[in-house]
PLY file of the C-alpha trace (Angstrom):
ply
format ascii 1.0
element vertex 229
property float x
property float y
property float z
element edge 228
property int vertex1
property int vertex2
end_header
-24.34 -9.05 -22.95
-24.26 -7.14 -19.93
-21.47 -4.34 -19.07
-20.29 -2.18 -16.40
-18.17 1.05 -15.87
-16.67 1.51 -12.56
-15.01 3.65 -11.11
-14.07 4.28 -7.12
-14.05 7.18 -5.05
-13.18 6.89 -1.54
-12.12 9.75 0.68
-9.07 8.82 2.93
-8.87 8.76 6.25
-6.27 8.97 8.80
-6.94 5.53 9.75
-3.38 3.30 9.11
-4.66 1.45 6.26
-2.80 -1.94 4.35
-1.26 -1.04 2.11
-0.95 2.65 2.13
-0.60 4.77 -0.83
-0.91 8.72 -0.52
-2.22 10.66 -3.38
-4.12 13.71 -3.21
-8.31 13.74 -3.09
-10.35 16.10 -5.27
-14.50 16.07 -5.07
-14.86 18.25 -7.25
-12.49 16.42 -9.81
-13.99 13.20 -8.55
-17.32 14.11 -9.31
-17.22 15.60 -12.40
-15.00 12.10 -13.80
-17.75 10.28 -11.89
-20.26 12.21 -14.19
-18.98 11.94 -17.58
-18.43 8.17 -16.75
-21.75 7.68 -16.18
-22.89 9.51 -19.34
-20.27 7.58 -21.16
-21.97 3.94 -20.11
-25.33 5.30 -20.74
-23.88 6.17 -24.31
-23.04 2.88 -24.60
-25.90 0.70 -22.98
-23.79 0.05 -20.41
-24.88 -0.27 -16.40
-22.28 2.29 -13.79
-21.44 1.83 -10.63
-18.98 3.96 -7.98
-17.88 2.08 -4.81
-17.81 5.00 -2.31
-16.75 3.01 1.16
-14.35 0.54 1.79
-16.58 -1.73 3.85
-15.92 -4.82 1.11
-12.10 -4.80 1.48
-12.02 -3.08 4.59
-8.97 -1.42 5.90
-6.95 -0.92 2.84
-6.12 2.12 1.09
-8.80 3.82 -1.51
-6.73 2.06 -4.69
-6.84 -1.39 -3.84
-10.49 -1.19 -3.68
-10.79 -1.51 -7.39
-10.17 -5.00 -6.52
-13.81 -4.99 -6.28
-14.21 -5.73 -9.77
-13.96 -9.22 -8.80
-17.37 -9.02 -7.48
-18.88 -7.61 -10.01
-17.50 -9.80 -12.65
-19.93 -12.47 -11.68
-22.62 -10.35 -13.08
-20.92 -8.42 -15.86
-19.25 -9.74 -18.99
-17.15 -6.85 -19.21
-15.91 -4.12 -16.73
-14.76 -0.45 -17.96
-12.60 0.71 -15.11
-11.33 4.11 -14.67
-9.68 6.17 -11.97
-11.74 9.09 -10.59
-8.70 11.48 -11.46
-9.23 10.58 -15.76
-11.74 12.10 -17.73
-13.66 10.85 -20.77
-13.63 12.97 -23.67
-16.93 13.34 -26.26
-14.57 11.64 -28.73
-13.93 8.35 -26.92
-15.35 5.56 -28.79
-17.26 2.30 -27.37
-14.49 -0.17 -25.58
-16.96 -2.70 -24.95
-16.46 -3.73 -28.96
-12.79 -5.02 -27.68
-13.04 -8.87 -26.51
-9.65 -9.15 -24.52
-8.14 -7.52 -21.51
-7.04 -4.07 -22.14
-4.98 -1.75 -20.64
-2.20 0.97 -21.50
1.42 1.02 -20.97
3.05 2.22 -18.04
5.50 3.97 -19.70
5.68 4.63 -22.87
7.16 2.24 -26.26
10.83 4.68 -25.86
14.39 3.25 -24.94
13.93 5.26 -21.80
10.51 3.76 -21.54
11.21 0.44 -22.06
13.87 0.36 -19.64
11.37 1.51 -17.00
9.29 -1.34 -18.21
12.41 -3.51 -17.89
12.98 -2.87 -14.14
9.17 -3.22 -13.15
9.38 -6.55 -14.55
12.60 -7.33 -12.79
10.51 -5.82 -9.35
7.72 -8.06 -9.95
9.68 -11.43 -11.19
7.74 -11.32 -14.30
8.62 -12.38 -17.85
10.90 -9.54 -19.21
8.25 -9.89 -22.68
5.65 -8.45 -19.97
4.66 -4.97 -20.95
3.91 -3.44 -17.54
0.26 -1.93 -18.31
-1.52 1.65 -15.31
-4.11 0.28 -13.77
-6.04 3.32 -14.07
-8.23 2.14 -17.30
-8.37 -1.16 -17.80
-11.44 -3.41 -19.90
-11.93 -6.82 -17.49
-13.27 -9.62 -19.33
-14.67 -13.46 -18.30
-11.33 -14.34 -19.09
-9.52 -12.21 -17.07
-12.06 -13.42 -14.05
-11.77 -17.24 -14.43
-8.35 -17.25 -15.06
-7.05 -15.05 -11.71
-10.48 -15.06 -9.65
-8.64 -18.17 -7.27
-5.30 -16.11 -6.94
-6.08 -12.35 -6.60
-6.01 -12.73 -2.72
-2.93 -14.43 -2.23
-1.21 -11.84 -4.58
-2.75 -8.89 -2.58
-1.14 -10.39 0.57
2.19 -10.82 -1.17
2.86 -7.36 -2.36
0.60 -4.78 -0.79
3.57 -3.77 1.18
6.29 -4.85 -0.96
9.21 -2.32 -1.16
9.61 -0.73 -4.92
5.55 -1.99 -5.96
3.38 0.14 -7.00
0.10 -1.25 -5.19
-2.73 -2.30 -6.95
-0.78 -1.54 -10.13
1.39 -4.48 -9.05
-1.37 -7.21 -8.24
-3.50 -6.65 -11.71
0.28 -6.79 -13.19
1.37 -10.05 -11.37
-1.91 -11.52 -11.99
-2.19 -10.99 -15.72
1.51 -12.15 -16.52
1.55 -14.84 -14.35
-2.73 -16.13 -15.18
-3.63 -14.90 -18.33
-0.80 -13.54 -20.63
-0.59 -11.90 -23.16
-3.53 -9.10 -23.50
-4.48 -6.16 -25.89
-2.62 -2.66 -25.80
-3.93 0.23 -25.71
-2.35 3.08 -26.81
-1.68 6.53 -25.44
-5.33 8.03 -26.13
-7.29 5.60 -23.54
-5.88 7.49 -20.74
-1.91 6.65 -20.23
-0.68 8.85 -17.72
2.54 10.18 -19.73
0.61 11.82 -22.83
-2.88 13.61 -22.68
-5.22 10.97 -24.91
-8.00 12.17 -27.33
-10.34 9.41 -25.32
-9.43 9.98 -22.14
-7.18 12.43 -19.81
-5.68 10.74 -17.30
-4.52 13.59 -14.79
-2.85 11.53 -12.56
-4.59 12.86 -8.92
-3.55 16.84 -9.42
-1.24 18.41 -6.71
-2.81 20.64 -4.34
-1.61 23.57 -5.91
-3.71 23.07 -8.72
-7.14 23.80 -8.33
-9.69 20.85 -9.10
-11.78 23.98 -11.06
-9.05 25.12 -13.28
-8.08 21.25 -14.11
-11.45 20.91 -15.31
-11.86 24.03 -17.20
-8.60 23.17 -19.16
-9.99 19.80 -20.05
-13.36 21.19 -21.20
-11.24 23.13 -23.56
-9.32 20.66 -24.63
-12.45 18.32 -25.23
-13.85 21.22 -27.50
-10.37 21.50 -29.38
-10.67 17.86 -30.71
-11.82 17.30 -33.90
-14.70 14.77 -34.53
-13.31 11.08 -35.43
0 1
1 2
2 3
3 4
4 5
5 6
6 7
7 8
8 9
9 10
10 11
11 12
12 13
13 14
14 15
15 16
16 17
17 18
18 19
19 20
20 21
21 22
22 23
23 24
24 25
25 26
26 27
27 28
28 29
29 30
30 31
31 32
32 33
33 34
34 35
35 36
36 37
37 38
38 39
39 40
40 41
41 42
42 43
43 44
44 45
45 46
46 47
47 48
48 49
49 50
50 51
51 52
52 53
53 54
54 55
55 56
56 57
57 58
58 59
59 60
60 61
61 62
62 63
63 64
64 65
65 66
66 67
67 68
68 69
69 70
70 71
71 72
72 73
73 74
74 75
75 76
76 77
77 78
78 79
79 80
80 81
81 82
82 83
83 84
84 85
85 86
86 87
87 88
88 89
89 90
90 91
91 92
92 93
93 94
94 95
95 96
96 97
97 98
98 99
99 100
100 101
101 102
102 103
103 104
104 105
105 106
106 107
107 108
108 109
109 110
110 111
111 112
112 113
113 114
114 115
115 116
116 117
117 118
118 119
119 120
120 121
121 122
122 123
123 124
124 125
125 126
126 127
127 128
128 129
129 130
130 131
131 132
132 133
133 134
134 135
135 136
136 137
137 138
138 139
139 140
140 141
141 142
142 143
143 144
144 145
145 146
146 147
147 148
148 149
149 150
150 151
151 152
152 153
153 154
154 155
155 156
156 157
157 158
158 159
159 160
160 161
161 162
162 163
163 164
164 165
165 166
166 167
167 168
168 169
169 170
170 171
171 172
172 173
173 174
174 175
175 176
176 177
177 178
178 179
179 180
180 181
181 182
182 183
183 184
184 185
185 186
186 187
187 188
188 189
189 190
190 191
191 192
192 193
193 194
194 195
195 196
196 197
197 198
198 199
199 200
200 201
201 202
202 203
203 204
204 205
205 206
206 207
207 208
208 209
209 210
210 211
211 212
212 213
213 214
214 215
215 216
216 217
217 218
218 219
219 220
220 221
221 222
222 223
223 224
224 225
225 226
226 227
227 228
């Protein structure tokens, strides 16, 4: 069985792009998730790859670009992705053992939470039993591929400028809910943006203010604070 991690990091321009979504680059940041990714699949056996230009999509913003995985699901069984701005922690054990679709909340399993889930739904005309999932880390499966590979474009073009979606976030969303349904959880640890995870710390692109060096010094201290599973 052959897997992937994959991750993107493309610097924005001031092009107008599709899509536009503005977030804040970090290299440094960038780099040093794109690092401890790639020692993660080599834990694991697995093969890693970082798309670095947008010349398959082409003028779209950096996010969407993780659409990519489409392509490389016709050589991989399964695809780790992760967002350049989350870090993998020593502790984070092998996903690849998980057969389904995977992915983490959007907000978290609270009355306030849910309620956020709720109105994403409501956005997105999706069953109100859909639980909204980041698309920062995600597992893609064969599944996944053959279920949404003949749709993914046509959902792109429908909401990539869509007022009240939340980009890419939206499409995997749409495409899941409406293609595959119903798909594994994963809880706060893998990386959900609203609690720091013993796997992986999703930091959500840092504000400018704070410094891509002290964001990484804090999480090498917090990676030495964790105990051993």
């Amino acid at each position: 069985m052959k897997n992937l991690v994959f991750q993107v990091s493309i610097k924005p321009n001031k092009v107008k792009t599709s899509g536009r979504k503005k977030f804040t680059y970090s290299k440094e940041l960038y780099d040093y998730s794109n690092l401890k990714a790639r020692k993660y699949a080599k834990k694991y056996n697995a093969d890693y790859f970082c798309l670095r230009n947008t010349e398959w999509l082409g003028n779209y913003a950096p996010c969407y670009h993780k659409l990519y995985v489409y392509e490389l699901l016709e050589y991989y069984d399964k695809v780790f992705y992760l967002d350049s701005d989350a870090l993998i922690t020593k502790d984070c054990p092998n996903i690849f053992k998980l057969n389904d679709f995977s992915a983490t909340r959007d907000c978290a399993n609270t009355i306030a939470g849910n309620k956020k889930i709720l109105r994403k739904n409501e956005i997105h005309n999706l069953p109100l039993t859909h639980e909204y999932f980041c698309s920062s880390v995600v597992l893609f499966n064969q599944r996944f591929y053959k279920k949404t590979k003949k749709h993914w474009r046509e959902e792109l073009s429908k909401w990539k400028d869509v007022k009240n979606a939340q980009h890419d976030q939206s499409v995997f969303n749409v495409l899941v809910a409406k293609y595959y349904g119903k798909y594994n959880v994963l809880d706060y640890n893998w990386g959900a943006h609203w609690k720091r995870g013993k796997y992986i710390v999703h930091y959500g692109s840092p504000k400018p203010k704070l410094e891509s060096s002290k964001t990484i010094e804090r999480f090498k201290k917090y990676e030495n604070s964790i105990s051993p599973s």
